[in-house]
N, C-alpha and C positions, 0 to 999 in steps of 0.2 A: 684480521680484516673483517669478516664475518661473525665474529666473538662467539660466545659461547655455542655449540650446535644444539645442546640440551634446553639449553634456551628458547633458541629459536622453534623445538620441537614444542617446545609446551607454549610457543606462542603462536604458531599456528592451532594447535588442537584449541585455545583458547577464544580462537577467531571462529573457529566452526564452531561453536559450541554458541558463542553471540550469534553467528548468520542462523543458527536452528531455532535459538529462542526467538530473534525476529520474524522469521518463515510463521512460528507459532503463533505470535503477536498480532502477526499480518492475517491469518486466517478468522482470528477471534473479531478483528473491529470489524462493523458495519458504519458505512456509507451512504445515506440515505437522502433523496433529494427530490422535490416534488415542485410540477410546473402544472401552469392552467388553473392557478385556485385551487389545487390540491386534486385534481382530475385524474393526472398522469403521477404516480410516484414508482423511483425505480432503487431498489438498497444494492449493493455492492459490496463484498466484503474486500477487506485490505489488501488482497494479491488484486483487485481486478476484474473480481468472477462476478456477474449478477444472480444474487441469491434470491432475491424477491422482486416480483413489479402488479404493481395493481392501476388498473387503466379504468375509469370510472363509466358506465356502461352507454352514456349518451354521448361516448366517443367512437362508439363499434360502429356509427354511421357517418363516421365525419372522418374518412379516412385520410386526407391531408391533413387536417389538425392532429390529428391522432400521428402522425409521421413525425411531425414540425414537435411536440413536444417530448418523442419518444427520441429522438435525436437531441433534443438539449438536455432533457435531465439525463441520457447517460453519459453525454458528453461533460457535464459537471461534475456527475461522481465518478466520473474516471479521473478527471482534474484532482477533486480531491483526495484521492488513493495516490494518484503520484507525488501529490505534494505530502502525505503522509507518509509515503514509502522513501522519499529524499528526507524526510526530518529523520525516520525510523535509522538510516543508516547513517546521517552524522551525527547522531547520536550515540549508534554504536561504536564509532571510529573515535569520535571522543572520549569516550571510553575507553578504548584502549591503554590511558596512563600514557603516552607519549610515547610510546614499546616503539625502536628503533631496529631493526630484523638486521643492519649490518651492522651493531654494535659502535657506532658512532656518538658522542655525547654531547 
């Protein structure tokens, strides 16, 4: 019912082994998105984290503008990480070769 159990052992270890190289993938891209004419720019790397942001200095006095654009560009590149983090894993999944864990054909 369950087919081979050896099988199945090296088809998990083969799923973790894709989920660490993704994790690794995901830490290496940057996301990078700038609002205001290039005033506001905020990078993100592929899990989500902001790694960088540079706020251009004739906004240090315009504190709602500087709010309103700090809210869209991260709100974009968070967009864009999740939509690269949903490609990243059905990709992986496609990957897989069609690997059926209860031995079904």
């Amino acid at each position: 019912m369950f087919g081979d159990l050896g099988d199945m052992s090296k088809m998990l270890e083969g799923m973790q082994e894709n989920a660490q190289k993704l994790q690794e993938e995901l830490e290496s891209k940057t996301f990078s998105v700038k609002a205001g004419g290039g005033m506001v720019e905020v990078s993100m790397n592929g899990k989500g984290q902001v790694i960088d942001l540079n706020i251009d200095d004739s906004l240090l006095e315009d504190k709602d503008s500087l709010q309103i654009l700090l809210i869209g560009v991260m709100n974009d590149a968070y967009d864009m990480v999740q939509k690269n983090q949903q490609n990243s894993a059905m990709g992986m999944l496609g990957g897989m070769g069609g690997m059926n864990p209860f031995g079904a054909k």
